[in-house]
C-alpha positions as a LaTeX table, in Angstrom:
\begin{tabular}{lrrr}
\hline
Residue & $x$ (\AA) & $y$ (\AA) & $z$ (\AA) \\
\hline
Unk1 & $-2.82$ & $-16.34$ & $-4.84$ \\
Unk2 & $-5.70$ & $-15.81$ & $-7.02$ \\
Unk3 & $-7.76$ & $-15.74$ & $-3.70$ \\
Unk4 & $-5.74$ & $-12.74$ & $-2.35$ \\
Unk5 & $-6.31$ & $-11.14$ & $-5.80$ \\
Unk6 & $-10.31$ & $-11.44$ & $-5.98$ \\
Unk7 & $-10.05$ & $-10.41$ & $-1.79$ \\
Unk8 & $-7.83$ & $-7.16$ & $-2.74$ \\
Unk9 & $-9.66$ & $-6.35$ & $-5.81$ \\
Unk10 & $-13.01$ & $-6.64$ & $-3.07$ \\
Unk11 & $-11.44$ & $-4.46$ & $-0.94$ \\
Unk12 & $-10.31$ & $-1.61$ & $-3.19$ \\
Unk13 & $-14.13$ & $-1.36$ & $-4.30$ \\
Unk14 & $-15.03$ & $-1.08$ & $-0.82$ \\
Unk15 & $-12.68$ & 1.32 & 0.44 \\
Unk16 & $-13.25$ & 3.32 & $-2.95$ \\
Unk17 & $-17.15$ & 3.33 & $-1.96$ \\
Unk18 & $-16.49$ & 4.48 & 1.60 \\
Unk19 & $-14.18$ & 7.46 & 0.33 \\
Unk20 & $-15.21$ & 8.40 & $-2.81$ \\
Unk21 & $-19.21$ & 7.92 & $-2.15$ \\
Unk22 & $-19.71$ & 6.82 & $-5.38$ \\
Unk23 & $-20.00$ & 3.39 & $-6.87$ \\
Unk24 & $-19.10$ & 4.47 & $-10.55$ \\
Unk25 & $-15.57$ & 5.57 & $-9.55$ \\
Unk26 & $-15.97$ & 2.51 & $-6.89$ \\
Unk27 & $-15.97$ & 0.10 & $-10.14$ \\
Unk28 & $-13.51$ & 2.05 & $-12.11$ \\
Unk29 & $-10.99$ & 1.81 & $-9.23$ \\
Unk30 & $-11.66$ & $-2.11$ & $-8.60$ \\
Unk31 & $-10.77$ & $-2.26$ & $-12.52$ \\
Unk32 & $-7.88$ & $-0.40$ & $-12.54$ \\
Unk33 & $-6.14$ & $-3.56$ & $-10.39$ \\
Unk34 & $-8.51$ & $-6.10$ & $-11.56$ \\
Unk35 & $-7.42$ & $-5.42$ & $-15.43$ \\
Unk36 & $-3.70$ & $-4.46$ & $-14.77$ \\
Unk37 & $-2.18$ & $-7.54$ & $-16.35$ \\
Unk38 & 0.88 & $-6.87$ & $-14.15$ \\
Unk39 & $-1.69$ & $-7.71$ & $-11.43$ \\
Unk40 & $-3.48$ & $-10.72$ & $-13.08$ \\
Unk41 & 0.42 & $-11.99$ & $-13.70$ \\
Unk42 & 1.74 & $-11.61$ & $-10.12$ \\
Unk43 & $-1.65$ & $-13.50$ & $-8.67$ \\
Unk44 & $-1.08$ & $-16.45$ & $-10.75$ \\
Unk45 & 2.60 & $-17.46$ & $-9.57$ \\
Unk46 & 3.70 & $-18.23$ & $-6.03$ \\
Unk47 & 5.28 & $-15.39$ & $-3.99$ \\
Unk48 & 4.63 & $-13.02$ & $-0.94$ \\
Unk49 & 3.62 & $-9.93$ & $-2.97$ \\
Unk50 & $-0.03$ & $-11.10$ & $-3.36$ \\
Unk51 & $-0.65$ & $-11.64$ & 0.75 \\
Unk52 & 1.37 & $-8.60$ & 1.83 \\
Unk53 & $-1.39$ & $-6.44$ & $-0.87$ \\
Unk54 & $-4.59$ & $-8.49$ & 0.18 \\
Unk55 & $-3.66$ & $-7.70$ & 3.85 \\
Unk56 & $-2.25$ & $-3.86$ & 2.84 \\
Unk57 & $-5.99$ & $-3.52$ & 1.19 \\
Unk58 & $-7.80$ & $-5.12$ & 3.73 \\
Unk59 & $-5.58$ & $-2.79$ & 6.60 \\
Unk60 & $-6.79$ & 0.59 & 4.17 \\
Unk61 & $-10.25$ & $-0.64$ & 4.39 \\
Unk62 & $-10.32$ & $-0.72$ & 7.84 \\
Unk63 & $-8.21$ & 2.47 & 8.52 \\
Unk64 & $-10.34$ & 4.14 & 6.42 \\
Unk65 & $-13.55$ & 3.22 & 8.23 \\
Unk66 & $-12.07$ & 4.27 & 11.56 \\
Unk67 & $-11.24$ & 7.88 & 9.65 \\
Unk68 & $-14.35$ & 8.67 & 8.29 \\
Unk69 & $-16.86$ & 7.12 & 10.42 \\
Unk70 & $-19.61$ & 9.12 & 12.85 \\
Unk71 & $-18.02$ & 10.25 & 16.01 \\
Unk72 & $-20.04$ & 8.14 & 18.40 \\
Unk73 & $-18.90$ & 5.50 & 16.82 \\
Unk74 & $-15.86$ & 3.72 & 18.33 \\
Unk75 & $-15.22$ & 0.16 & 16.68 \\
Unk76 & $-12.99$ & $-1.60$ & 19.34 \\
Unk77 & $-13.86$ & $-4.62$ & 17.25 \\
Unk78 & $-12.19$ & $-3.13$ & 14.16 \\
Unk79 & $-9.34$ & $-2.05$ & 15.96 \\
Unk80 & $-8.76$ & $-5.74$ & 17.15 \\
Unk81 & $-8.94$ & $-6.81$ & 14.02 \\
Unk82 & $-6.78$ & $-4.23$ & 12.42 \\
Unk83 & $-4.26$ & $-5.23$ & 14.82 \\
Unk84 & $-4.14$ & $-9.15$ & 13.45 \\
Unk85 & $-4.43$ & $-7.36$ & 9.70 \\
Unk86 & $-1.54$ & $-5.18$ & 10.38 \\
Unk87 & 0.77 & $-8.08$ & 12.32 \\
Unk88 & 0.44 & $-10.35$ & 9.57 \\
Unk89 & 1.14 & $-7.88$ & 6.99 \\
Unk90 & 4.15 & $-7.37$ & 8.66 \\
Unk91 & 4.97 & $-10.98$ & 8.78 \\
Unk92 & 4.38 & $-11.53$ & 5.58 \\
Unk93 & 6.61 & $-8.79$ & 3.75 \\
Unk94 & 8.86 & $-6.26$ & 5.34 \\
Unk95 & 6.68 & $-4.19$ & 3.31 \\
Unk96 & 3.53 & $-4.54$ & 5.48 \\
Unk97 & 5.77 & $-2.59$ & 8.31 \\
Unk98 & 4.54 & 1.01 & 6.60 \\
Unk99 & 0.93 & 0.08 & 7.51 \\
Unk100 & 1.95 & 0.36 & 10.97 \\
Unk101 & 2.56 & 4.44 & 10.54 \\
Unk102 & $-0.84$ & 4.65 & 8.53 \\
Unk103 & $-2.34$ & 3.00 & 11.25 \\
Unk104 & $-0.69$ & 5.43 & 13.80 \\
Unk105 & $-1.67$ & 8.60 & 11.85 \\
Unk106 & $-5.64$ & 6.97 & 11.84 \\
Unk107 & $-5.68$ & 6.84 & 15.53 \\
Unk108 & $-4.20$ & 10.73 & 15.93 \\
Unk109 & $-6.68$ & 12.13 & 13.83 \\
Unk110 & $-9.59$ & 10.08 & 15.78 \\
Unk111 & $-8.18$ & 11.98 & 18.77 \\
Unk112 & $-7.78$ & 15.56 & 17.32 \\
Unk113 & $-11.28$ & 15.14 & 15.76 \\
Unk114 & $-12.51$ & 14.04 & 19.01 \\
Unk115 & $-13.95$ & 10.77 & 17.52 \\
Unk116 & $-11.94$ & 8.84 & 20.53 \\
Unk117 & $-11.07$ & 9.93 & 23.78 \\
Unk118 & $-7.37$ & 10.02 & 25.13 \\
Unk119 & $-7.93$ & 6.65 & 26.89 \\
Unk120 & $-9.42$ & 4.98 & 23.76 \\
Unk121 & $-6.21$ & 5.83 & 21.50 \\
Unk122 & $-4.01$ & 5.13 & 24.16 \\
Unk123 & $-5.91$ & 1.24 & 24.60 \\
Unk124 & $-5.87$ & 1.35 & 20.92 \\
Unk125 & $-2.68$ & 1.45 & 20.16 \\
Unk126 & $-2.00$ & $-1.12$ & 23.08 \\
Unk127 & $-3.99$ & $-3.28$ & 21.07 \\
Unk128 & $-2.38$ & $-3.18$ & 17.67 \\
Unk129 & 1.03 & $-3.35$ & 19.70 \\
Unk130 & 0.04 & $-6.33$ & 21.34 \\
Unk131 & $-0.94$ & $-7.98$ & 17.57 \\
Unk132 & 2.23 & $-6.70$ & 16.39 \\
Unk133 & 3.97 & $-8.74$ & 19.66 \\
Unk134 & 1.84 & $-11.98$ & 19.62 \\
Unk135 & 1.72 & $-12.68$ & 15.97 \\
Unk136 & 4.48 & $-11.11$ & 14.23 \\
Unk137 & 7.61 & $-10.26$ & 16.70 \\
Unk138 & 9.25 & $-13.91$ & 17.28 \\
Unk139 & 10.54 & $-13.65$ & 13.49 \\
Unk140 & 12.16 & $-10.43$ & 14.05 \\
Unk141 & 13.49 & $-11.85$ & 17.53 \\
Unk142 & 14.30 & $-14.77$ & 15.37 \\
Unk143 & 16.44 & $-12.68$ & 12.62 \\
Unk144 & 18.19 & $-10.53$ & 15.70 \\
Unk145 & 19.09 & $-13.83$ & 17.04 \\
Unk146 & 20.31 & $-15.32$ & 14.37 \\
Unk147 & 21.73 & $-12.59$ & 11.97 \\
Unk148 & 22.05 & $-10.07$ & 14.44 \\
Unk149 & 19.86 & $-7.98$ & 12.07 \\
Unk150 & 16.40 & $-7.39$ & 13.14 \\
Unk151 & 15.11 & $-7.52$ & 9.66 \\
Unk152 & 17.33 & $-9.96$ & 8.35 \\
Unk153 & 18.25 & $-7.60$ & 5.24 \\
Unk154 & 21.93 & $-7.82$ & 5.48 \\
Unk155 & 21.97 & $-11.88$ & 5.44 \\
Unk156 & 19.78 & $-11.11$ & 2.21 \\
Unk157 & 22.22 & $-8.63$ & 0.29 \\
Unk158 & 25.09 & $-11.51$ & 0.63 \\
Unk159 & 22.68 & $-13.55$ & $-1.38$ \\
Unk160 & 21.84 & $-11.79$ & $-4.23$ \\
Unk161 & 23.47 & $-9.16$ & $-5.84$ \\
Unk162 & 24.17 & $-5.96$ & $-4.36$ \\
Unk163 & 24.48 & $-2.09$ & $-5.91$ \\
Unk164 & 28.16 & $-1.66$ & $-6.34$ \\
Unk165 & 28.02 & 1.56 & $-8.36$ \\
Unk166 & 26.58 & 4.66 & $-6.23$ \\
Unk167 & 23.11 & 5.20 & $-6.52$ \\
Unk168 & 22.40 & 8.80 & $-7.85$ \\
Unk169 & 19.51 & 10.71 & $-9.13$ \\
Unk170 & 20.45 & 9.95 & $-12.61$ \\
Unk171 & 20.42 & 5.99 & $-11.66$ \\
Unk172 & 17.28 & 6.00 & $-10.04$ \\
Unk173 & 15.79 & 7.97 & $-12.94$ \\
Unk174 & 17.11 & 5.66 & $-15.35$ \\
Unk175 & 15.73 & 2.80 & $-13.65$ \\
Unk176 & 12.19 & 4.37 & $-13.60$ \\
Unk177 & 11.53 & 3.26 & $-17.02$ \\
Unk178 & 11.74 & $-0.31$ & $-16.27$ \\
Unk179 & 9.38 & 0.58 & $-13.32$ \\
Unk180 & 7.28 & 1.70 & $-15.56$ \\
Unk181 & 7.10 & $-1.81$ & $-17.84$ \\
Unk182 & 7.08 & $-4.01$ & $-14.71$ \\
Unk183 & 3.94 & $-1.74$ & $-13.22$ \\
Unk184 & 1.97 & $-3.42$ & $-16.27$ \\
Unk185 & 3.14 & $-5.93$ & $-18.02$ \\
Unk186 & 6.54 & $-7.72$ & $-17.45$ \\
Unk187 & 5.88 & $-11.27$ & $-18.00$ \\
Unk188 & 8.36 & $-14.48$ & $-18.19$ \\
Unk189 & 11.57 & $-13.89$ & $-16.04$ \\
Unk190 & 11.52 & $-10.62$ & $-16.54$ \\
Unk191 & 12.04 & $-10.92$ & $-20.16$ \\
Unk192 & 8.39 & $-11.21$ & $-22.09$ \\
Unk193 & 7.12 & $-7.01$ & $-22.19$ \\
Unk194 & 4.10 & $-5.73$ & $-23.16$ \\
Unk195 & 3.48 & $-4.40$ & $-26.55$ \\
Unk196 & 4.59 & $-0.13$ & $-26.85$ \\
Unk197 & 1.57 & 0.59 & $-28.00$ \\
Unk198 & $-0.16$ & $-0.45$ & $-24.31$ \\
Unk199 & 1.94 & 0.99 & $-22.16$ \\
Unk200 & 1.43 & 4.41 & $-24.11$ \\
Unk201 & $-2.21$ & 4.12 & $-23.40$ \\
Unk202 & $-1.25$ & 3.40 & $-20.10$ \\
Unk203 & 0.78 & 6.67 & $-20.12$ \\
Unk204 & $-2.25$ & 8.63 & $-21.41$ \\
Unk205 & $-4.21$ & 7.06 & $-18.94$ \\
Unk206 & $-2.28$ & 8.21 & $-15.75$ \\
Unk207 & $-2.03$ & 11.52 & $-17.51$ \\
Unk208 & $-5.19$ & 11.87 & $-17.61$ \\
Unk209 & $-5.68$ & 10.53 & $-13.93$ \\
Unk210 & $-3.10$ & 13.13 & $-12.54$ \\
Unk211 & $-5.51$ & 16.21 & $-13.92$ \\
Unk212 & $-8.82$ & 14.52 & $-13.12$ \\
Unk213 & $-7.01$ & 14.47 & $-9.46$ \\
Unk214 & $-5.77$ & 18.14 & $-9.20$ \\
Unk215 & $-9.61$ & 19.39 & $-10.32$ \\
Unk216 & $-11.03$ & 16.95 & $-8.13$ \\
Unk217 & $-9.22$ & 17.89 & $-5.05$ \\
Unk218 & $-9.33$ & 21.14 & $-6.01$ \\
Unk219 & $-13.02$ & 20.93 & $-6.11$ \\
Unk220 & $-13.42$ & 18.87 & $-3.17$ \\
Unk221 & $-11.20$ & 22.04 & $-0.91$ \\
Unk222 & $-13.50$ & 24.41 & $-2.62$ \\
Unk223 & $-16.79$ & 22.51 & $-0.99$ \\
Unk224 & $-14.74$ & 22.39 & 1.79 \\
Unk225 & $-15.15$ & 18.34 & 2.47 \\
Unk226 & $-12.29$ & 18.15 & 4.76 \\
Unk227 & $-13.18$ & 14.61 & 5.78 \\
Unk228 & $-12.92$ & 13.37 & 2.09 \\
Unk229 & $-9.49$ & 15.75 & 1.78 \\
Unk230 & $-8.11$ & 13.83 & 4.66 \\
Unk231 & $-8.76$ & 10.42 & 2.95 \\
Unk232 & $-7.42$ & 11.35 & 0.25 \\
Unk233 & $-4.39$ & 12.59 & 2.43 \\
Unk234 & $-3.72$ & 9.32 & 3.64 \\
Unk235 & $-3.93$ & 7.25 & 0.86 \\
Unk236 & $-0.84$ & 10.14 & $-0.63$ \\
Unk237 & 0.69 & 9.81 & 2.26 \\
Unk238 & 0.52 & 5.29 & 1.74 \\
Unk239 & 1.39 & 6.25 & $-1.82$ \\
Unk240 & 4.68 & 8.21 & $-1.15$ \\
Unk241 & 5.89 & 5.91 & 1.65 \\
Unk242 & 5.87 & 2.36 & $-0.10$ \\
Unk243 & 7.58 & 4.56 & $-3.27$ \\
Unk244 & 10.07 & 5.48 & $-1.03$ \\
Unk245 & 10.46 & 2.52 & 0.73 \\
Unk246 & 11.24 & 0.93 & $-3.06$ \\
Unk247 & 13.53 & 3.56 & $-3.69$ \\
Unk248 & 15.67 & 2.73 & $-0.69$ \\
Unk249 & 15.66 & $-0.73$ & $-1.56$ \\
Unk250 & 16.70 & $-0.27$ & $-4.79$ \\
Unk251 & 19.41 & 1.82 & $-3.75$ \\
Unk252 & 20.79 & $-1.53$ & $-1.94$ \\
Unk253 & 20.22 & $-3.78$ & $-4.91$ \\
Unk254 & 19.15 & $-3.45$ & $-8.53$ \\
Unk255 & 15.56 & $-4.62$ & $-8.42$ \\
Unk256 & 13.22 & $-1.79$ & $-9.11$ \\
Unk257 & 10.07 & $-3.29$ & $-9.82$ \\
Unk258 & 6.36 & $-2.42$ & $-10.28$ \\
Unk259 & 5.11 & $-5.76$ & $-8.01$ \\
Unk260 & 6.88 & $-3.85$ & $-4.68$ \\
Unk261 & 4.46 & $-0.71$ & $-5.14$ \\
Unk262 & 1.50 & $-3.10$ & $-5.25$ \\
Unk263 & 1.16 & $-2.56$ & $-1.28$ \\
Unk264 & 0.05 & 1.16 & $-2.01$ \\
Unk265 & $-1.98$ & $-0.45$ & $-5.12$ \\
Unk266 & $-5.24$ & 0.31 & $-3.25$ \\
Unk267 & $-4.41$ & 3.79 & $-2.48$ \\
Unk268 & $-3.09$ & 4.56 & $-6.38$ \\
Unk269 & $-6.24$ & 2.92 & $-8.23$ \\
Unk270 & $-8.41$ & 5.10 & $-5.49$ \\
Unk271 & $-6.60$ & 8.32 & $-6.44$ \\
Unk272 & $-6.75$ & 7.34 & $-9.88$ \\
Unk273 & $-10.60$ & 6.85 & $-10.35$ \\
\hline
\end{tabular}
């Protein structure tokens, strides 16, 4: 676990570097996982969380390399390997399966910016299907066959418990505030929380981020960088999938915590810095 952490944390400061072109903002991102004590908890203890975000950073890294790099360049080898990256993020959370439209969108824009021919996507996406088939596919055979539920959820909601009241805008709002605490620093079983006076500077914090952002891209349109705007596209669009995602889980069982966004953790400390 504390492998995957040091290996995501790695990652972010890559992919940071290769978007934002700048290795001050490259360090601040890397901290903004490396000193989230949230983070530092869920990498010390045993669960799927900390793969499923190595292998969602690792997948961004790549994607992102296949986005913004020179035209003539067309990295078959990447794409194999983003193909293993992506089928064993997807075996190793149900999470990892939002990667796959990320991946998707990547290989359209190659196309539309002419960075790949027709043929190219087309074998491209051949070879992240066959990953997808050779590595990660007999499990969901496995649940169909089994649970008659490809994804196995339904088996799951008779073992723990699920919403019984209906899940409205005022519930999911309320809930956001322990989203909030578990994001940082929700320790024990759930029941050791972080001191006020952090999360408030935590609060300040992302305030501050969500200006810096609006100037920046603001600034970056204005320069008219459309290849950085487009980056920075993606990792919303990683950002606003896994979010919803959570919110549809929690809308099957109470259990909104900050540990399921960690999958989009790359793109949110990226956007942040």
């Amino acid at each position: 676990s504390v492998a995957f952490g040091a290996w995501t944390i790695f990652c972010i400061a890559q992919t940071a570097h290769f978007v934002l072109l700048n290795n001050t903002l490259a360090l601040i991102a890397a901290a903004f996982v490396a000193f989230n004590p949230m983070f530092l908890f869920i990498h010390a203890s045993i669960n799927n969380d900390t793969l499923v975000t190595a292998l969602s950073a690792t997948a961004l890294w790549l994607i992102m390399r296949l986005i913004l790099s020179p035209p003539a360049q067309h990295r078959r080898r990447e794409i194999v390997l983003l193909s293993v990256v992506l089928a064993l993020s997807a075996l190793s959370k149900l999470s990892g399966l939002t990667l796959y439209g990320i991946a998707g969108t990547a290989l359209l824009i190659r196309l539309i910016k002419r960075q790949s021919t027709l043929r190219q996507t087309l074998v491209d996406g051949v070879i992240i299907t066959i990953g997808f088939s050779v590595i990660a596919a007999w499990w969901y055979v496995r649940n169909l066959q089994l649970y008659s539920d490809l994804t196995g959820l339904g088996v799951m909601m008779q073992l723990v418990d699920p919403r019984t009241a209906p899940y409205t805008l005022q519930t999911m709002l309320a809930e956001m505030q322990g989203l909030r605490i578990s994001s940082w620093g929700l320790f024990g079983w759930l029941n050791v929380i972080t001191p006020d006076a952090f999360l408030v500077l935590m609060d300040v914090l992302t305030g501050l981020a969500l200006i810096g952002g609006v100037i920046g891209i603001i600034r970056v349109i204005r320069a008219k960088r459309w290849d950085r705007l487009l980056a920075f596209g993606i990792l919303g669009v990683l950002l606003l999938i896994v979010t919803v995602s959570l919110i549809n889980w929690t809308r099957l069982t109470p259990g909104t915590q900050g540990r399921l966004l960690f999958p989009a953790l790359p793109a949110l400390a990226i956007l942040s810095a």
